[in-house]
VEXGUBA-782331 format. One line per 5 residues: number of its first residue (from 0); their letters; for each residue x, y, z of N, C-alpha, C. Coordinates in steps of 0.02 Angstrom, whole numbers. Each point is the difference from the previous one (the first is absolute). Layout:
// residues N
NUM> A> X Y Z X Y Z X Y Z ~ ...
***
This chain:
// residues 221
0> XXXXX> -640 551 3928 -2 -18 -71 -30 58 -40 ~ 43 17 -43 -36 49 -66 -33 -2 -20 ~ -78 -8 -34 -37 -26 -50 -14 44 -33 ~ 17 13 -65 -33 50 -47 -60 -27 -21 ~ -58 24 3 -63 -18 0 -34 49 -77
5> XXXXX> -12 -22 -47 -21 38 -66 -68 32 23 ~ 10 37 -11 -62 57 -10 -75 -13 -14 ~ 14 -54 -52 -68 -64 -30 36 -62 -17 ~ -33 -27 4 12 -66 -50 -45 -14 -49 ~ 35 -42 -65 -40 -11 -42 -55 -46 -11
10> XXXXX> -48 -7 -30 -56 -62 2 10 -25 -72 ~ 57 16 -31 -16 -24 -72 59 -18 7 ~ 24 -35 -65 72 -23 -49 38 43 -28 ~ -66 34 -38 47 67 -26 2 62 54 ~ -26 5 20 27 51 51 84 -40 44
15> XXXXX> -10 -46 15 66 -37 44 67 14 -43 ~ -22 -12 -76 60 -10 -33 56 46 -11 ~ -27 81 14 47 30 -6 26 12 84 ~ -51 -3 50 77 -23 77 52 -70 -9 ~ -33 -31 -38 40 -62 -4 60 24 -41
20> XXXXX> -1 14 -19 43 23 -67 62 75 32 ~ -29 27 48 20 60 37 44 -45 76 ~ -18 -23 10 19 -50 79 48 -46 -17 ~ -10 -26 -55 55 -70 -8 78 47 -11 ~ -5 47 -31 91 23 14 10 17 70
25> XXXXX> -21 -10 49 15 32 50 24 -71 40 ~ -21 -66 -22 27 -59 13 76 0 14 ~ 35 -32 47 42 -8 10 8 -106 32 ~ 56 -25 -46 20 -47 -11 78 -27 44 ~ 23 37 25 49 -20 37 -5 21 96
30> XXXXX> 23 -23 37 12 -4 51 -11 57 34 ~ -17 23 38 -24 71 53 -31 -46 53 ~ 3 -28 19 -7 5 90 71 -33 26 ~ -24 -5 99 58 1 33 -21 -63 42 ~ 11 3 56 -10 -48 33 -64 -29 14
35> XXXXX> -31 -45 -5 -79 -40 4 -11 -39 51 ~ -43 43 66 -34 -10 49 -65 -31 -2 ~ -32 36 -64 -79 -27 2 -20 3 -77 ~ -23 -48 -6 -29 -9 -56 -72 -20 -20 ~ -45 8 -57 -61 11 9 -18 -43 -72
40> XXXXX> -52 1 12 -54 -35 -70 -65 55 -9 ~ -11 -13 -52 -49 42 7 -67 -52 -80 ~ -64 16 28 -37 -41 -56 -83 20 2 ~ -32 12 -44 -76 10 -6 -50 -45 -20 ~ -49 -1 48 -50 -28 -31 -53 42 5
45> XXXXX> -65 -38 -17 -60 29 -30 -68 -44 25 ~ -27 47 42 -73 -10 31 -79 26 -46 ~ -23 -23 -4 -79 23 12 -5 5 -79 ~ 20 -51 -25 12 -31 -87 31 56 -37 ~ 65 22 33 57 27 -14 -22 71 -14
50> XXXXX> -37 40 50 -4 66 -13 28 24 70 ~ 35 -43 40 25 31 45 97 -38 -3 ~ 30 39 20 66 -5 -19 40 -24 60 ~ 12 -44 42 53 -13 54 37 -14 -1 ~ 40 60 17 107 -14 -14 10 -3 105
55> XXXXX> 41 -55 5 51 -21 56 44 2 -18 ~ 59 43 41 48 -25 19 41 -21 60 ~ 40 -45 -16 31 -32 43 86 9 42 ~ 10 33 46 82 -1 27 22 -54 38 ~ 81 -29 -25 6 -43 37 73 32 12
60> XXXXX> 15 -30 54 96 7 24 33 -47 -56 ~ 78 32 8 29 -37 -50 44 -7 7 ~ 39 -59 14 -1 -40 -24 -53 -79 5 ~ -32 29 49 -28 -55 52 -69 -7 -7 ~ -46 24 -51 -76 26 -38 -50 -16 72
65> XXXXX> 22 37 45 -63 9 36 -58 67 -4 ~ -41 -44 -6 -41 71 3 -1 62 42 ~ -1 55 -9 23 55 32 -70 41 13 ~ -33 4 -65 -60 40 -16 -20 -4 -53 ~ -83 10 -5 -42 16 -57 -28 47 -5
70> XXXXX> -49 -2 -65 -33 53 -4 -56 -22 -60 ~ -53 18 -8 -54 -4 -39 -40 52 -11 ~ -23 35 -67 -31 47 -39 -20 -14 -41 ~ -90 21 -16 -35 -6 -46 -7 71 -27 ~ -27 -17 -60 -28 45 -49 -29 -2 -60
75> XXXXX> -58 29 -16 -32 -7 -71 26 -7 -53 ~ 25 -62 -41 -4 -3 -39 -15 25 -66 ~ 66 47 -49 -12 22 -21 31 -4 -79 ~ 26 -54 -14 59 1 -47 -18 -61 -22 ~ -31 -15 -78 -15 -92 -30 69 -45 -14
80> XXXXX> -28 -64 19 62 -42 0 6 17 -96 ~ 70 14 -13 46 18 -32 55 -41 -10 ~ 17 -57 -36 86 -20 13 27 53 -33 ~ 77 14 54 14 36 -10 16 57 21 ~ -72 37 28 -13 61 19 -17 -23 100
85> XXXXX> 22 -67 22 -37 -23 57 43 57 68 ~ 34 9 -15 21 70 44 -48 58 24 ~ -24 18 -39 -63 70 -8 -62 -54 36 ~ -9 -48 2 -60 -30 34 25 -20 99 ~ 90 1 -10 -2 -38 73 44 45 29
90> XXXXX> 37 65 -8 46 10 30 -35 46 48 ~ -76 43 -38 -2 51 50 -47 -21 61 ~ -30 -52 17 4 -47 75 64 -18 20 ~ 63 -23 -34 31 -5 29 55 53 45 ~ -20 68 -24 36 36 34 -29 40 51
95> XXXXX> -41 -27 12 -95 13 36 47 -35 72 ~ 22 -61 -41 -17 -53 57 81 8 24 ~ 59 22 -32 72 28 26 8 30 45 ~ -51 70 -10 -13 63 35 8 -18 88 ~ -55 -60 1 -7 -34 79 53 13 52
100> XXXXX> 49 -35 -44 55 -40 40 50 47 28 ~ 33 -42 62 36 36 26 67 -3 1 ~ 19 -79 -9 64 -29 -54 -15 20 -71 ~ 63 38 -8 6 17 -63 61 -72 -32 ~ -40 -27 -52 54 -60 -27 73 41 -24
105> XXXXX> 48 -67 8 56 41 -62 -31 -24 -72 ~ -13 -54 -17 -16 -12 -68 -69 -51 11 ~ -47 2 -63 -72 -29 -20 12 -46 -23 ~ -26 -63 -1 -11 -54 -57 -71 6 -14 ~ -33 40 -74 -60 -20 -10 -7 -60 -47
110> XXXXX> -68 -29 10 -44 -65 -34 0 32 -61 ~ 51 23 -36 -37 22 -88 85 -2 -40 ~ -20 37 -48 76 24 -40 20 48 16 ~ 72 11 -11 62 39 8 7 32 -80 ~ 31 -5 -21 16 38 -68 1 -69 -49
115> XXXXX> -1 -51 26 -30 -65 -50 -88 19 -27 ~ 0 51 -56 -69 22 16 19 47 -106 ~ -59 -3 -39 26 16 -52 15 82 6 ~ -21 33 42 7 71 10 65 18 21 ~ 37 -58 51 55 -6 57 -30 48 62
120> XXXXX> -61 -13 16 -28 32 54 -68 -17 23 ~ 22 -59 45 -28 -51 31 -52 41 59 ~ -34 -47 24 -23 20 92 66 35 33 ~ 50 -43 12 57 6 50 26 88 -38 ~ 18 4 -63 35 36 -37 -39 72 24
125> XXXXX> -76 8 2 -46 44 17 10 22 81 ~ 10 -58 25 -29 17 57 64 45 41 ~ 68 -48 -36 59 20 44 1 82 -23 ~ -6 18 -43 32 67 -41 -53 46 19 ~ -61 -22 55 -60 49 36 53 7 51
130> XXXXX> 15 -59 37 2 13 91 72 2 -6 ~ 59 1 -38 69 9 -20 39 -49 55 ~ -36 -76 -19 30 -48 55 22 -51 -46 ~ 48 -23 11 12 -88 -48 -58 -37 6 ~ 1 -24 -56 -71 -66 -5 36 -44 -66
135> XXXXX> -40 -63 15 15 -58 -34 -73 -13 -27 ~ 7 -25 -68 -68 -51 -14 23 -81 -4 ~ -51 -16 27 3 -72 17 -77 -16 -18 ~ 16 -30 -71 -61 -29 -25 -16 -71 2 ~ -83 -18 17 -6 -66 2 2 -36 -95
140> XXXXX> -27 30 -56 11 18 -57 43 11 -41 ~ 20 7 -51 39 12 -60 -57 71 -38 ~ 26 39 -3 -58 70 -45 48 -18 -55 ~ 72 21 -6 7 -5 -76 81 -33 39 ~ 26 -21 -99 76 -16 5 18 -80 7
145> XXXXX> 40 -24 -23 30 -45 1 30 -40 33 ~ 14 -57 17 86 -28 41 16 -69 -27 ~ 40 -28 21 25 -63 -16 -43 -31 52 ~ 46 -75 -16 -57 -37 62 58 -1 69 ~ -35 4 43 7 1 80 8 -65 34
150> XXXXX> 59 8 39 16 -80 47 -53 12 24 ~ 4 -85 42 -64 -9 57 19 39 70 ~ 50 -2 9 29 26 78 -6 64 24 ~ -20 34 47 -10 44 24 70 58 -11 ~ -8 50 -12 40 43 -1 22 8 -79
155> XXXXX> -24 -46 -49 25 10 -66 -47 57 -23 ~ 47 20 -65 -43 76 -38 40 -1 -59 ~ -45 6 -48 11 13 -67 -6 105 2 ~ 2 6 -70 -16 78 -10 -57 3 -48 ~ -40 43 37 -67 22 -62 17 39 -57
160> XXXXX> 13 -13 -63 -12 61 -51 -52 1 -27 ~ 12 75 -31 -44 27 -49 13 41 -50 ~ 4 -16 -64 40 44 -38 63 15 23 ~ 35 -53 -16 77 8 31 33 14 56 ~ -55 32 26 10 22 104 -9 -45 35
165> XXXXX> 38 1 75 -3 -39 45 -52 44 39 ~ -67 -21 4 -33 22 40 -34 0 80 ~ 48 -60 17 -23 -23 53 26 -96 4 ~ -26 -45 60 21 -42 -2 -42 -47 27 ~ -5 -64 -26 -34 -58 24 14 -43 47
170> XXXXX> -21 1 46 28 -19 86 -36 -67 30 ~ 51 -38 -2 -30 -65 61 0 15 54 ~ -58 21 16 -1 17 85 -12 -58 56 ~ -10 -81 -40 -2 -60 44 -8 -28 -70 ~ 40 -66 26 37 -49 -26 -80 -34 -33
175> XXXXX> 17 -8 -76 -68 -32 -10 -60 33 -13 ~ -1 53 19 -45 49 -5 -12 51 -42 ~ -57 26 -55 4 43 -37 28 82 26 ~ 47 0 -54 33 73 26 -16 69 8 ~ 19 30 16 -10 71 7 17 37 -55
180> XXXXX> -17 69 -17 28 33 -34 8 68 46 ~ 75 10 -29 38 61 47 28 56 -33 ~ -10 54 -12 -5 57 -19 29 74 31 ~ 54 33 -11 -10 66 27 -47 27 24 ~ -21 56 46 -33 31 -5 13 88 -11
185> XXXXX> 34 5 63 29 78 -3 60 -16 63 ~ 72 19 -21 22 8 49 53 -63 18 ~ -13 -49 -39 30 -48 4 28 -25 -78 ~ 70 -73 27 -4 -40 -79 -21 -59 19 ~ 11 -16 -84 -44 -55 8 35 -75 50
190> XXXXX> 46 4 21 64 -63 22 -32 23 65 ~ -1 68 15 -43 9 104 -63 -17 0 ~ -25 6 -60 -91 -16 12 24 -73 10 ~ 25 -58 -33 2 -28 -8 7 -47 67 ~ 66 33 3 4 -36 81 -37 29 61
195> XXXXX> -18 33 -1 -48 30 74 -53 -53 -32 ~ -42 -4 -30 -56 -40 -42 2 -52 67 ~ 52 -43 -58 31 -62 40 11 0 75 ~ 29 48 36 9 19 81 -61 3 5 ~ -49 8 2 -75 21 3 -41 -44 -10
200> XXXXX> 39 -58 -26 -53 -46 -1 38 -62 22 ~ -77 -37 63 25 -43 49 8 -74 -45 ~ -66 -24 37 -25 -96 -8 -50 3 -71 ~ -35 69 -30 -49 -10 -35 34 47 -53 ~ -51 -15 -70 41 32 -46 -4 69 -4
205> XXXXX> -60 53 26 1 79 10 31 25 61 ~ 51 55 -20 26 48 63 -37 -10 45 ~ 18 -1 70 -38 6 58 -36 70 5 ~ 24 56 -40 -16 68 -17 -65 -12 -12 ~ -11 -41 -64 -69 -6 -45 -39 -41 36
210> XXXXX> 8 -67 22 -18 -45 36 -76 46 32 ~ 44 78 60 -23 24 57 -43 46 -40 ~ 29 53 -50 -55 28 -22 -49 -24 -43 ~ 2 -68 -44 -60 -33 -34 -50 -38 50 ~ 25 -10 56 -51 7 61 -40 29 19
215> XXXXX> 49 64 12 -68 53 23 -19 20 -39 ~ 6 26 -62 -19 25 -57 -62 -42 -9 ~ -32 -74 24 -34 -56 -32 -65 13 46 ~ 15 39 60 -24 10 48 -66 37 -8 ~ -63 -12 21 -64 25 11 -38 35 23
220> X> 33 -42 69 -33 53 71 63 59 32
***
C-alpha cells in the first residue's frame, strides 16, 4: 500500500483549510477498482479523555466477511474536534494503523463521510486520495443534505442533496432500522458504494467492516 504521509499535519482549522481545499480535486467519483477479495473498515476512538487517538482496522474476505486480519495504532492526539475538519483529527492514526497490515484491502468502508460533507471531502474522501485506494463513507449520521422519506425495508435508498447535488445516499441497511448514510469516497460511485454497503452488511444494521473495527477501535487493553 502507498501512503503519502504529509510532512506535518495541522492542529488548527485554518491551517487544514487550505489542504482541504488542495486534496478535494484530486477526488475521484467514478469506478477504479477490479475485482474484491478483501475488504476493510476502518474507525477511531479515543483513550485517556481523548488525548490519545485509536484507529483499528479491520480485513475481511469477500464475499464471505470473515475476518482475515487486524491492526491497532495509537497516537497523540493532536487535532480539536472540528465538524467538518474530523479528518485532520482521525486519519493520521489511521494510517499508523494501515501501515501494519499485510492484506492490502481492494476497497475501505470508513465510519464517517464520503463527499456528503460541505467541503465534498469527508474522512473516506481524505483518506482514499492519501493511500490511492477506493473507500466508501458509511455514516451512522446525516452531516449535511436532504432526502425524501425512506421505505421501511432493507435495501431501500433515497438520494442526499445539497444545493442541487446528489451527494450521496440514505441506506436501509435492516428492515426497520435507522439508516445509513452512503457517500463516495475516492475511487468509487455512488450506485457501488451503495451496493458493497449493503453486501457488507449481514443481520445488524453496520457493515460487518465497521461492526469489527468499532470494536477494536473501543478497545483498552
Amino acid at each position: 500500500m502507498k501512503i503519502q504521509h504529509p510532512q506535518t499535519w495541522p492542529e488548527t482549522a485554518e491551517e487544514a483549510i487550505p489542504i482541504q481545499e488542495q486534496l478535494k480535486s484530486l477526488v475521484v467519483t467514478t469506478d477504479q477498482l477490479e475485482s474484491i477479495q478483501y475488504v476493510a473498515g476502518v474507525d477511531v476512538g479515543f483513550l485517556d479523555n481523548y488525548t490519545i487517538s485509536q484507529a483499528a482496522v479491520a480485513v475481511l474476505s469477500f464475499p464471505d466477511l470473515q475476518l482475515q486480519e487486524q491492526a491497532i495504532s495509537q497516537r497523540q492526539t493532536t487535532f480539536p474536534y472540528i465538524p467538518g475538519f474530523l479528518s485532520f483529527r482521525e486519519v493520521p492514526v489511521i494510517l499508523e494503523a494501515l501501515e501494519k497490515l499485510t492484506i492490502i484491502p481492494d476497497i475501505i468502508i470508513c465510519d464517517g463521510q464520503g463527499i456528503a460533507h460541505p467541503q465534498r471531502f469527508g474522512l473516506a474522501c481524505h483518506l482514499g486520495v492519501l493511500i490511492d485506494l477506493p473507500t466508501i463513507g458509511a455514516a451512522k449520521s446525516r452531516f449535511i443534505g436532504t432526502h425524501q422519506e425512506l421505505a421501511a425495508e432493507k435495501g431501500s435508498w433515497k438520494p442526499l442533496i445539497d444545493g442541487g447535488e446528489v451527494i450521496g445516499a440514505v441506506v436501509r441497511s435492516r428492515t426497520h432500522v435507522k439508516p445509513l448514510y452512503v457517500s463516495p469516497g475516492h475511487r468509487i460511485s455512488l450506485e457501488t458504494a451503495i451496493n458493497l454497503v449493503l453486501q457488507c452488511t449481514s443481520k445488524y444494521r453496520l457493515p460487518e467492516t465497521t461492526r469489527w473495527a468499532d470494536y477494536l477501535a473501543s478497545k483498552s487493553d
